[in-house]
Structures are given as structure tokens and as C-alpha cells.
mmCIF file of the N, C-alpha and C atoms, coordinates in Angstrom:
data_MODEL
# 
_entry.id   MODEL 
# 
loop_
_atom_site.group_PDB 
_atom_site.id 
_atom_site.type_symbol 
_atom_site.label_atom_id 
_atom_site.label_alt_id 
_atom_site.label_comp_id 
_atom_site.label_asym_id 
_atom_site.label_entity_id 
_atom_site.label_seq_id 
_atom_site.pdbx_PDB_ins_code 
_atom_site.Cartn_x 
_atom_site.Cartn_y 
_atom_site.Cartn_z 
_atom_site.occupancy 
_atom_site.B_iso_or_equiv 
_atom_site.pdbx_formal_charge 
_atom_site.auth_seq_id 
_atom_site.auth_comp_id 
_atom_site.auth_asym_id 
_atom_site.auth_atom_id 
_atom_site.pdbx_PDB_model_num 
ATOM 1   N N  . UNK A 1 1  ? 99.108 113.699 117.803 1.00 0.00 ? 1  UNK A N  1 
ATOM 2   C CA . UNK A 1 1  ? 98.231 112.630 117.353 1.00 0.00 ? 1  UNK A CA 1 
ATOM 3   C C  . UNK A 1 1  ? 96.778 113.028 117.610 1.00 0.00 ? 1  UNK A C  1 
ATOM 4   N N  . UNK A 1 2  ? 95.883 112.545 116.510 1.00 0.00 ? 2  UNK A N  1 
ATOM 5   C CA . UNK A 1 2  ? 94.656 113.160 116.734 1.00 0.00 ? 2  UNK A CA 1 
ATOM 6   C C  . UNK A 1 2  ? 93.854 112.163 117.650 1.00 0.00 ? 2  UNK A C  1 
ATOM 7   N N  . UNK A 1 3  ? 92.949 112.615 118.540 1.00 0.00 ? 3  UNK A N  1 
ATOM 8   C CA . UNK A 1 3  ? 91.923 111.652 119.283 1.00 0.00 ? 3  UNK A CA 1 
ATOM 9   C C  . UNK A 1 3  ? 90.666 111.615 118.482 1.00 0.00 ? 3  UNK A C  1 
ATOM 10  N N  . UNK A 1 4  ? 90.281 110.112 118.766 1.00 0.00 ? 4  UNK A N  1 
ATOM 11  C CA . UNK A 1 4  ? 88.786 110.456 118.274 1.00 0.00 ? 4  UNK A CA 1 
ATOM 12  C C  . UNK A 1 4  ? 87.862 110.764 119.047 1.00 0.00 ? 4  UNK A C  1 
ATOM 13  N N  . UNK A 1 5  ? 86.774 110.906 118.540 1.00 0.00 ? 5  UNK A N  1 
ATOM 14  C CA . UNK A 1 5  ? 85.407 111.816 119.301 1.00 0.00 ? 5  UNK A CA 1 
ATOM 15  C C  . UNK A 1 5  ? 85.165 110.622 120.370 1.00 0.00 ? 5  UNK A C  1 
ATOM 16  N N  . UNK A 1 6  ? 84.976 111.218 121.044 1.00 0.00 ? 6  UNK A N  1 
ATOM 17  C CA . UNK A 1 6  ? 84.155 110.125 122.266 1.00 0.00 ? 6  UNK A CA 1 
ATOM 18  C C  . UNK A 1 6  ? 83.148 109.065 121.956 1.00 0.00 ? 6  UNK A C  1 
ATOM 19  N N  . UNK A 1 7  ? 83.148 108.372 122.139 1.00 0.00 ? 7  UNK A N  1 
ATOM 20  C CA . UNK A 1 7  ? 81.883 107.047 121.899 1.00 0.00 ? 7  UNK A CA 1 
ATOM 21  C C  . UNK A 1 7  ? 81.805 106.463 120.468 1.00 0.00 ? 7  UNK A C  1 
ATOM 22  N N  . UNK A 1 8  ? 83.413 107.041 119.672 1.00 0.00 ? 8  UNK A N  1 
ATOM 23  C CA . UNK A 1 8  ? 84.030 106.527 118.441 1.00 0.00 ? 8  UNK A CA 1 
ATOM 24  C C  . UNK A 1 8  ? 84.739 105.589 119.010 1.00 0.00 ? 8  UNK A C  1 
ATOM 25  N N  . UNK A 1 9  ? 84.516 104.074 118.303 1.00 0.00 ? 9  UNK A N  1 
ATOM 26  C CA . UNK A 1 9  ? 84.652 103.154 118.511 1.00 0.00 ? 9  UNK A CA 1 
ATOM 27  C C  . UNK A 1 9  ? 86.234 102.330 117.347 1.00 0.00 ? 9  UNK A C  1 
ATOM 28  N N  . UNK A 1 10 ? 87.298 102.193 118.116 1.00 0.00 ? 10 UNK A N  1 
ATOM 29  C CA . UNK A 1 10 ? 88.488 102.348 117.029 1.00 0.00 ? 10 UNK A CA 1 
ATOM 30  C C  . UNK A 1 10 ? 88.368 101.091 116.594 1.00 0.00 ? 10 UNK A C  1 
ATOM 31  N N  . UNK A 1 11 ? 88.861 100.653 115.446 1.00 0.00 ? 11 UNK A N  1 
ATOM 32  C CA . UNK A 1 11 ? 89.558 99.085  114.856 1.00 0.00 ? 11 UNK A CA 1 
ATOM 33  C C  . UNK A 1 11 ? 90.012 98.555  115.476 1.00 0.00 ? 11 UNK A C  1 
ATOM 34  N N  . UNK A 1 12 ? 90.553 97.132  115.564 1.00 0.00 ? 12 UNK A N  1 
ATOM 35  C CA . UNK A 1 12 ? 92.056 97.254  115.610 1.00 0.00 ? 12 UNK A CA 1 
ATOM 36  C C  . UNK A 1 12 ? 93.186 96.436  114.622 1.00 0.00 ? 12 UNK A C  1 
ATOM 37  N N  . UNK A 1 13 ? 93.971 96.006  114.449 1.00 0.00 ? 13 UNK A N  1 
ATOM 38  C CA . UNK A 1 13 ? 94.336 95.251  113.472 1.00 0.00 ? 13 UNK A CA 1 
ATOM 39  C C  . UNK A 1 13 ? 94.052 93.993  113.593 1.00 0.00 ? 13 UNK A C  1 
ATOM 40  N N  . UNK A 1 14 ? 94.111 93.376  114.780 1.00 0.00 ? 14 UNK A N  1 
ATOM 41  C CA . UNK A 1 14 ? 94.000 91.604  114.684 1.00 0.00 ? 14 UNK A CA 1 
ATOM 42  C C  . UNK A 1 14 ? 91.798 91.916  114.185 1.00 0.00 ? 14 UNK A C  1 
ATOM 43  N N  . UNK A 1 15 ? 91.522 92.607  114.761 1.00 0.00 ? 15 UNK A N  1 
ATOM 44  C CA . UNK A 1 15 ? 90.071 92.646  114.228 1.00 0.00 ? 15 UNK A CA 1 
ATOM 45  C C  . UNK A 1 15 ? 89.327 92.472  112.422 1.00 0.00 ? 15 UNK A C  1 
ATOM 46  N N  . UNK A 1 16 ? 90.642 93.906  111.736 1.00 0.00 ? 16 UNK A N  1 
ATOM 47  C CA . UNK A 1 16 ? 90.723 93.873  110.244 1.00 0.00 ? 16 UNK A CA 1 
ATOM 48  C C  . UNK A 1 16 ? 91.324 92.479  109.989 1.00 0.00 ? 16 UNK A C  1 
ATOM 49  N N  . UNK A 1 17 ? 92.298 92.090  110.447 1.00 0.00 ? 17 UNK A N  1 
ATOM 50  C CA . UNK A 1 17 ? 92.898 90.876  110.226 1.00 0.00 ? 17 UNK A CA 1 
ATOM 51  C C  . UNK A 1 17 ? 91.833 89.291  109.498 1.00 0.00 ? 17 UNK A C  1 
ATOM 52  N N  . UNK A 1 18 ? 91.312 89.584  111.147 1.00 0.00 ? 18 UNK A N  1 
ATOM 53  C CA . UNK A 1 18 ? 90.354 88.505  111.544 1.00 0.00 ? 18 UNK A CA 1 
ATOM 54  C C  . UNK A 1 18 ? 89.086 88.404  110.093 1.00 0.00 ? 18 UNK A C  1 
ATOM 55  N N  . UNK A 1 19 ? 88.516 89.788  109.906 1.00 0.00 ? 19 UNK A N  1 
ATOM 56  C CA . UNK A 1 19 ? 87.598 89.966  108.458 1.00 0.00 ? 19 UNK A CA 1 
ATOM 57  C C  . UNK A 1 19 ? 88.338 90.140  107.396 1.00 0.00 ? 19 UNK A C  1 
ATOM 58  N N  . UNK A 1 20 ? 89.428 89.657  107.056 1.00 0.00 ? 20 UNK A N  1 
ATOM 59  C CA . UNK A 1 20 ? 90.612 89.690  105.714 1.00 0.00 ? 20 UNK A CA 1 
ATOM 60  C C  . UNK A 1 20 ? 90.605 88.201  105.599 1.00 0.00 ? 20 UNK A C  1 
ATOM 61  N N  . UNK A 1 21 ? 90.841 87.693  106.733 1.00 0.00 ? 21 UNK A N  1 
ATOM 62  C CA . UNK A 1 21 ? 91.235 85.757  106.354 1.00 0.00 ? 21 UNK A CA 1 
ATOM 63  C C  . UNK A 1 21 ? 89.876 85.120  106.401 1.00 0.00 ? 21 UNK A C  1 
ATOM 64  N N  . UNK A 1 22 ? 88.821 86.400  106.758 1.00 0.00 ? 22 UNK A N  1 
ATOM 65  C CA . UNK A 1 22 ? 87.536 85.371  106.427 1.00 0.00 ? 22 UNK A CA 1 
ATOM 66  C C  . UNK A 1 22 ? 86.745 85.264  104.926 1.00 0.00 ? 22 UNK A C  1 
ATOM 67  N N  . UNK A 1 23 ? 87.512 86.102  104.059 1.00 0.00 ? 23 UNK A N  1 
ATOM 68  C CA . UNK A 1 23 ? 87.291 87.211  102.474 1.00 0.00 ? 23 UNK A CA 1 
ATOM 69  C C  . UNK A 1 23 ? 87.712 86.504  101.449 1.00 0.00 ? 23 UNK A C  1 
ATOM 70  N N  . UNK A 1 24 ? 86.940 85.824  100.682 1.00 0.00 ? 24 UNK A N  1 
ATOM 71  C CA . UNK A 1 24 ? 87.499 84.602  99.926  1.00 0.00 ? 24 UNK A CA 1 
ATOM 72  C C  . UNK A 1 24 ? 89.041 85.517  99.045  1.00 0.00 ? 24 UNK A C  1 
ATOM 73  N N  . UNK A 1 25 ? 89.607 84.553  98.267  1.00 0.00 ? 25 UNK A N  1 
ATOM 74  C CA . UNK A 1 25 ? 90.827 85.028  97.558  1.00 0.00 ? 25 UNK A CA 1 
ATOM 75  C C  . UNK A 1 25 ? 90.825 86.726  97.188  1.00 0.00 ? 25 UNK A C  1 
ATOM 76  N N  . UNK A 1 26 ? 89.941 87.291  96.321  1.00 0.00 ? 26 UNK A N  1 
ATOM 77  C CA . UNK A 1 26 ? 89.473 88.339  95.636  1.00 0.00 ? 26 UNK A CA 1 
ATOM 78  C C  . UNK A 1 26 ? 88.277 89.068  96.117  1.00 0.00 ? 26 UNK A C  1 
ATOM 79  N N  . UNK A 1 27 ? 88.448 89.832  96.487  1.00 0.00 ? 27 UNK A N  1 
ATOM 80  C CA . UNK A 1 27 ? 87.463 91.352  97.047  1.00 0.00 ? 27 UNK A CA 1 
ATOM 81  C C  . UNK A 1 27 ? 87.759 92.497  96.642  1.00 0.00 ? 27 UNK A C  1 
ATOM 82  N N  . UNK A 1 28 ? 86.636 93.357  96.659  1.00 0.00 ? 28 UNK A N  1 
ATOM 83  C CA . UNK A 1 28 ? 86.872 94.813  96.902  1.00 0.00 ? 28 UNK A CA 1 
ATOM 84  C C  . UNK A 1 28 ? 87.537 95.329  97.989  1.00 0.00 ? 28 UNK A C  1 
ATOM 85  N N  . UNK A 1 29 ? 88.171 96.682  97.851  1.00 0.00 ? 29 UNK A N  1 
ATOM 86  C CA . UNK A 1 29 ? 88.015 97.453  99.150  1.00 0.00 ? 29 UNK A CA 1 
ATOM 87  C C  . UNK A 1 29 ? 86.641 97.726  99.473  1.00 0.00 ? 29 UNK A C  1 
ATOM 88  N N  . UNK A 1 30 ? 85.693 97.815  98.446  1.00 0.00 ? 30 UNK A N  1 
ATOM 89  C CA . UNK A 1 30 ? 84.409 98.373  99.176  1.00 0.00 ? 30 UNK A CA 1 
ATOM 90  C C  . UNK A 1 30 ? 83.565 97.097  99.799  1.00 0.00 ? 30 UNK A C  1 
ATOM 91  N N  . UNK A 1 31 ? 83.651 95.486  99.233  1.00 0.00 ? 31 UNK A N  1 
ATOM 92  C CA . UNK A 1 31 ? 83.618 94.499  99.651  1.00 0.00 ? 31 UNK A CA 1 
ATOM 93  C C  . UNK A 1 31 ? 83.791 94.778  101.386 1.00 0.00 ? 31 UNK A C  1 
ATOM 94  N N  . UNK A 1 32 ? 84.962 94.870  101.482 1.00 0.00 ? 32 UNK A N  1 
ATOM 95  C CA . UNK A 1 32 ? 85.608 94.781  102.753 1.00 0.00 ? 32 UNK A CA 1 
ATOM 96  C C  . UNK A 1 32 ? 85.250 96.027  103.615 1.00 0.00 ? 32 UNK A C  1 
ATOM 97  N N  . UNK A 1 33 ? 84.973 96.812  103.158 1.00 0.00 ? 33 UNK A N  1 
ATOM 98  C CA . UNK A 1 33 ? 84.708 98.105  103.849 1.00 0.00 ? 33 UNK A CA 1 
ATOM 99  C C  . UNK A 1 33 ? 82.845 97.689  104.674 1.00 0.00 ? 33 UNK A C  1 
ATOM 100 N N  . UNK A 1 34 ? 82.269 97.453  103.581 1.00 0.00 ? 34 UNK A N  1 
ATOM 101 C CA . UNK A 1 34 ? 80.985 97.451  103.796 1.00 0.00 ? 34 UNK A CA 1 
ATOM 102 C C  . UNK A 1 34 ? 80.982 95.796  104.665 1.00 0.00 ? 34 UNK A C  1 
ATOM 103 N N  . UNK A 1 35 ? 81.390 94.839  104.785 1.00 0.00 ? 35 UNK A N  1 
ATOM 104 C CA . UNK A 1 35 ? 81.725 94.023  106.138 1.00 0.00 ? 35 UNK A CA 1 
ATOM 105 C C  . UNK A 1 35 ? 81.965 94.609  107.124 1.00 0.00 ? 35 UNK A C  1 
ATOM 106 N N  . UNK A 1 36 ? 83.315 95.460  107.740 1.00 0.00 ? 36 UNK A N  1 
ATOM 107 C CA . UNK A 1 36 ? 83.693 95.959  108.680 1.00 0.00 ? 36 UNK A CA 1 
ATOM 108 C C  . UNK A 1 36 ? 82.342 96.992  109.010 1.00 0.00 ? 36 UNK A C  1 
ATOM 109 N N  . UNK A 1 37 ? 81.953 97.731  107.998 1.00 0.00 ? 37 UNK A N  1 
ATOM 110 C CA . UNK A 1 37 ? 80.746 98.807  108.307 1.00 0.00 ? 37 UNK A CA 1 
ATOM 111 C C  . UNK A 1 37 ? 79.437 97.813  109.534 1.00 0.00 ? 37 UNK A C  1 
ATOM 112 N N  . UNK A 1 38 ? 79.084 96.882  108.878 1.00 0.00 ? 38 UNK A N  1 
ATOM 113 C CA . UNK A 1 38 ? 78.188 95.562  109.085 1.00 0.00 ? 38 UNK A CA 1 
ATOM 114 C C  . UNK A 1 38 ? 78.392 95.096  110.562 1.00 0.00 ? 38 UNK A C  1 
ATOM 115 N N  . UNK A 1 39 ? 79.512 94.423  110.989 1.00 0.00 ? 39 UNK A N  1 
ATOM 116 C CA . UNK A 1 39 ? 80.588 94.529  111.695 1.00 0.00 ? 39 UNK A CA 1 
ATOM 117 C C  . UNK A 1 39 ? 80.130 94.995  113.080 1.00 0.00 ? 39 UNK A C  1 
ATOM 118 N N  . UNK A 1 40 ? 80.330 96.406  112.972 1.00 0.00 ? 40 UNK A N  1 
ATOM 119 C CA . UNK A 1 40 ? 80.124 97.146  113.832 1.00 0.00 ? 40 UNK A CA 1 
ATOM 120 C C  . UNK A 1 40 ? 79.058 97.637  114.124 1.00 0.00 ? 40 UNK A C  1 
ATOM 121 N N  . UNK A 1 41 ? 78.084 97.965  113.557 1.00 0.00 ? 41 UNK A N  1 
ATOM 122 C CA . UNK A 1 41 ? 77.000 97.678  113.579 1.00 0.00 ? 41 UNK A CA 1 
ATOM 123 C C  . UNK A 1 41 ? 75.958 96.975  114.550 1.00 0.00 ? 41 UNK A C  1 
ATOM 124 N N  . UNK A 1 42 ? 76.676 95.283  113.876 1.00 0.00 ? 42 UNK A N  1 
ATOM 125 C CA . UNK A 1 42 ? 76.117 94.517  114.741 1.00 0.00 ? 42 UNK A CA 1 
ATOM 126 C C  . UNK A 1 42 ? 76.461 94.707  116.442 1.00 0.00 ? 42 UNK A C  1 
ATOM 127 N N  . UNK A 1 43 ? 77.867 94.876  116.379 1.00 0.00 ? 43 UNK A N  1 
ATOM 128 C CA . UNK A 1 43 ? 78.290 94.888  117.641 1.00 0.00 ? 43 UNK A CA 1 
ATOM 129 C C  . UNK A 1 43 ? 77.906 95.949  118.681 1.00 0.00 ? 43 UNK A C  1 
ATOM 130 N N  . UNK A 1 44 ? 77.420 96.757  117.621 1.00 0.00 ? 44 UNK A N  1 
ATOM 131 C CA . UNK A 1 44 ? 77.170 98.289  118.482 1.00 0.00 ? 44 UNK A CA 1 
ATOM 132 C C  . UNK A 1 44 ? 75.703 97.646  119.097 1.00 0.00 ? 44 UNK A C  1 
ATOM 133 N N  . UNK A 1 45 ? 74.787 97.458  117.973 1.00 0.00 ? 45 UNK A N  1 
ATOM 134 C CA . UNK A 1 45 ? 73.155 96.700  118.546 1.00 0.00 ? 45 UNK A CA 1 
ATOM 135 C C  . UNK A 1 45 ? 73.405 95.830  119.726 1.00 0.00 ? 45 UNK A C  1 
ATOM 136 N N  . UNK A 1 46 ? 74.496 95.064  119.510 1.00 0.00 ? 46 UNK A N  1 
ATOM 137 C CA . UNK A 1 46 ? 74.466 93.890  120.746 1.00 0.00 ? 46 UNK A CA 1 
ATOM 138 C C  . UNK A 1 46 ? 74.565 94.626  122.150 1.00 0.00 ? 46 UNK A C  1 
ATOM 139 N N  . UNK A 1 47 ? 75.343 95.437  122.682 1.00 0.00 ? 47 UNK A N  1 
ATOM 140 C CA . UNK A 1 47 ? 75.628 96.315  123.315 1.00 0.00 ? 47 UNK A CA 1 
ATOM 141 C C  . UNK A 1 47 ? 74.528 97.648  123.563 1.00 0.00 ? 47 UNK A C  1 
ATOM 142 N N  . UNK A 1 48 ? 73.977 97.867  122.817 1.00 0.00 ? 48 UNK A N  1 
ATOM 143 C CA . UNK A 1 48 ? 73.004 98.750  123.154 1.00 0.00 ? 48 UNK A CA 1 
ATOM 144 C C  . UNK A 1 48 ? 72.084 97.453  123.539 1.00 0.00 ? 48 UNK A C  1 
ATOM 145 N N  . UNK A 1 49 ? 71.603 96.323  123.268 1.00 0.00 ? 49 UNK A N  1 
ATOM 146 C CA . UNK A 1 49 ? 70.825 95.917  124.186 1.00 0.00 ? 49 UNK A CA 1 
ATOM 147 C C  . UNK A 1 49 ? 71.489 95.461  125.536 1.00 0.00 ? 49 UNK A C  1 
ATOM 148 N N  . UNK A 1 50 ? 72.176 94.833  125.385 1.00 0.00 ? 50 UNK A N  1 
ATOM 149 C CA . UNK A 1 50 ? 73.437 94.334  126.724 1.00 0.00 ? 50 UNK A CA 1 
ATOM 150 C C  . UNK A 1 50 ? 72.905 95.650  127.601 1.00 0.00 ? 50 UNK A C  1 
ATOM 151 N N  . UNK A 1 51 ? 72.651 97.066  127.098 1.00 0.00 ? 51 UNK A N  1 
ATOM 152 C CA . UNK A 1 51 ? 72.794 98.170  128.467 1.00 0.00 ? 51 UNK A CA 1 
ATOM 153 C C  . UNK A 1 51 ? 71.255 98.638  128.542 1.00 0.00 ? 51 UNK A C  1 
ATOM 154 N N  . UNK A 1 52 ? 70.092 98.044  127.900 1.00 0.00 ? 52 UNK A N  1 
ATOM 155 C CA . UNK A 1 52 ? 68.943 97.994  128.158 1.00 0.00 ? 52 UNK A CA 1 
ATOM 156 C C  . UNK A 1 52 ? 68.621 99.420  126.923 1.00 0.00 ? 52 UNK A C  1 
ATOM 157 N N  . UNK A 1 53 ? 69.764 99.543  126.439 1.00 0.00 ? 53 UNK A N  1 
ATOM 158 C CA . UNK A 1 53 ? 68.545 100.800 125.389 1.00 0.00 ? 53 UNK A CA 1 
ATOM 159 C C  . UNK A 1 53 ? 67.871 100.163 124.209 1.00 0.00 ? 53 UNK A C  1 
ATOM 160 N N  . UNK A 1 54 ? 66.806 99.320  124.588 1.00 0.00 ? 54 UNK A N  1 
ATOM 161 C CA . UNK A 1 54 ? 66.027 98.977  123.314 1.00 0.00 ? 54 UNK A CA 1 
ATOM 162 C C  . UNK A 1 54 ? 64.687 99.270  123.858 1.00 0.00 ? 54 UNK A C  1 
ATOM 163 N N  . UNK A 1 55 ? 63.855 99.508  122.401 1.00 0.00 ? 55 UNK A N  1 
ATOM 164 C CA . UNK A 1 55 ? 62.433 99.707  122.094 1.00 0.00 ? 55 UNK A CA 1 
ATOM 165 C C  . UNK A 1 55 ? 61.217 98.756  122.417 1.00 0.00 ? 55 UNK A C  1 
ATOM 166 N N  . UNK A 1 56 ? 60.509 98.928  122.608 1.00 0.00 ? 56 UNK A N  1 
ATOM 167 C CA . UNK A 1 56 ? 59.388 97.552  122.681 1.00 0.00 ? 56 UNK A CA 1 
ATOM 168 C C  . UNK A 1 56 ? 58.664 97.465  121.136 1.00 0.00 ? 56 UNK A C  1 
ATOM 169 N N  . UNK A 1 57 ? 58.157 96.524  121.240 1.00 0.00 ? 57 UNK A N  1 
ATOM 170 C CA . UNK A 1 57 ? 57.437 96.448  119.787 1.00 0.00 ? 57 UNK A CA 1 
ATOM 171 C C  . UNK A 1 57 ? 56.255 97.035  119.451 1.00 0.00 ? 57 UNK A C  1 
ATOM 172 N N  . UNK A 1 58 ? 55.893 98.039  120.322 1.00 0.00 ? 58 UNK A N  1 
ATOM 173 C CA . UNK A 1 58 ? 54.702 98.927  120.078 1.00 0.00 ? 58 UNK A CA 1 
ATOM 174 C C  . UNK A 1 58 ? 55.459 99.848  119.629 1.00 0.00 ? 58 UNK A C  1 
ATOM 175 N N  . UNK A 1 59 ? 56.093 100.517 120.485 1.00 0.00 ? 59 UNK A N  1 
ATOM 176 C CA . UNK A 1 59 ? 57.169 101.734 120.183 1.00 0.00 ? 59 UNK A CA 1 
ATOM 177 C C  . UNK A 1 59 ? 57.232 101.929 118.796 1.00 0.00 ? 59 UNK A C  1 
ATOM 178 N N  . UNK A 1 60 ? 58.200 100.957 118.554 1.00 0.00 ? 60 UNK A N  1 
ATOM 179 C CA . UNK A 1 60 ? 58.693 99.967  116.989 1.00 0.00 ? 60 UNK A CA 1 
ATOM 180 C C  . UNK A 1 60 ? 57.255 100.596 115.930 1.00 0.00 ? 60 UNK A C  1 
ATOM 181 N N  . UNK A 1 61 ? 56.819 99.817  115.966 1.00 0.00 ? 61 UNK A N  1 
ATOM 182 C CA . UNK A 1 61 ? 55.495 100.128 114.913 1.00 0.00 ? 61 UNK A CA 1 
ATOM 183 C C  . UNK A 1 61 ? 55.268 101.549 114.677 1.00 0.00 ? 61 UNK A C  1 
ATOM 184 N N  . UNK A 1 62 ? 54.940 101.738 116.320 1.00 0.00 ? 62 UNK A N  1 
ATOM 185 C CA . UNK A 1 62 ? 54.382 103.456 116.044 1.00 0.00 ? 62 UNK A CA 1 
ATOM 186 C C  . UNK A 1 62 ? 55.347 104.684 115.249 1.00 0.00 ? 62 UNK A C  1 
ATOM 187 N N  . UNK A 1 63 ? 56.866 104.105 115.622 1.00 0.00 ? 63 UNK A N  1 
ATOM 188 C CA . UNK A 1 63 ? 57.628 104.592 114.717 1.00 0.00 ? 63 UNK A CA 1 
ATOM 189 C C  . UNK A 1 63 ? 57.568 104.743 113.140 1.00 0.00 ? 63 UNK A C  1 
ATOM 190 N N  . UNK A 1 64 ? 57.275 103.385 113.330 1.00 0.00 ? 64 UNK A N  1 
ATOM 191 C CA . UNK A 1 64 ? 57.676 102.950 111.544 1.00 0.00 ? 64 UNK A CA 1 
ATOM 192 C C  . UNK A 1 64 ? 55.986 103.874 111.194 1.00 0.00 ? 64 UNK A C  1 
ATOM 193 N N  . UNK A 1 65 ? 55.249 103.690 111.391 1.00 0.00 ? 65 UNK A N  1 
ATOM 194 C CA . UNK A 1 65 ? 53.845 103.919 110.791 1.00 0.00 ? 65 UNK A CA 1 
ATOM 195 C C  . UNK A 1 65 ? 54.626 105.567 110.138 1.00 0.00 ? 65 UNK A C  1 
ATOM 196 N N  . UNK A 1 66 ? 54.967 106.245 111.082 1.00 0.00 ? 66 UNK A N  1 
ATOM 197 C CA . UNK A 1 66 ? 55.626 108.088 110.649 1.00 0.00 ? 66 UNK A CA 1 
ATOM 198 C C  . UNK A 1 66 ? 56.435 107.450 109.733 1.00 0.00 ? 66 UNK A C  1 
ATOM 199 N N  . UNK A 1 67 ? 57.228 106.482 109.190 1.00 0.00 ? 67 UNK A N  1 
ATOM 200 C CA . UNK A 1 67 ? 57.910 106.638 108.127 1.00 0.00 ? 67 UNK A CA 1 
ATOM 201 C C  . UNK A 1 67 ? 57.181 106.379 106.913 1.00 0.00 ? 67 UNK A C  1 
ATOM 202 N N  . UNK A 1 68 ? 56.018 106.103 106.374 1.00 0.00 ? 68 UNK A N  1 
ATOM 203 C CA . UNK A 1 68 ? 54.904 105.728 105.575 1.00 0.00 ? 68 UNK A CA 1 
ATOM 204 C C  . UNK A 1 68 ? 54.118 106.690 105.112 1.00 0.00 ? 68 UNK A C  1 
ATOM 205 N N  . UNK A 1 69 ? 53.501 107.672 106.365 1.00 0.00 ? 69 UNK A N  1 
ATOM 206 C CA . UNK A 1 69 ? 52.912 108.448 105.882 1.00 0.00 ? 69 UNK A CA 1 
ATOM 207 C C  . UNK A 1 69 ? 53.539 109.679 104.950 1.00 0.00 ? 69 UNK A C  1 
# 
């Protein structure tokens, strides 16, 4: 059985479950894919702040300004 990479974060079924009975009658797979993508996401952000790795809002800016020029 293959492992995943470290700090790969698995599914699980009652989770897919849970975003299937929330999916009106008719969806995509990519519908549903791009939720679960969303999903995790969020959960990953919540958790990276929960462990203090966030930016201040100077930081923030000074970042974004390099994506502009």
C-alpha cells in the first residue's frame, strides 16, 4: 500500500459524504472536486493560523506590491 507524503492531508469518507448530501440533486465531478479542493483549503488556513504562521498586514502589502510590478 502506498503512503502519502508527509503533511498530505487524507479524506475521509464520512467527510466526502458530508460535501455529497450538502450538493443539490445534480453536479459535476468537477463541481464536487473544486468544493472538496475549497474545503481544504479553508481548513488548512484555519490551522496555519491556530499554529501562529500568519503574516501581518504590512508584510501582506509589501508582498502583493512584487506581484504588480
Amino acid at each position: 500500500m502506498r503512503r502519502p507524503n508527509k503533511g498530505f492531508k487524507m479524506l475521509t469518507k464520512l467527510r466526502i459524504k458530508d460535501q455529497i448530501d450538502k450538493m443539490p440533486e445534480h453536479f459535476t465531478i468537477d463541481e464536487l472536486i473544486e468544493k472538496l479542493i475549497l474545503i481544504d483549503k479553508i481548513e488548512s488556513g484555519i490551522k496555519q493560523s491556530e499554529n501562529g504562521k500568519v503574516i501581518s498586514e504590512q508584510e501582506l502589502e509589501n508582498e502583493m506590491e512584487g506581484w504588480f510590478k
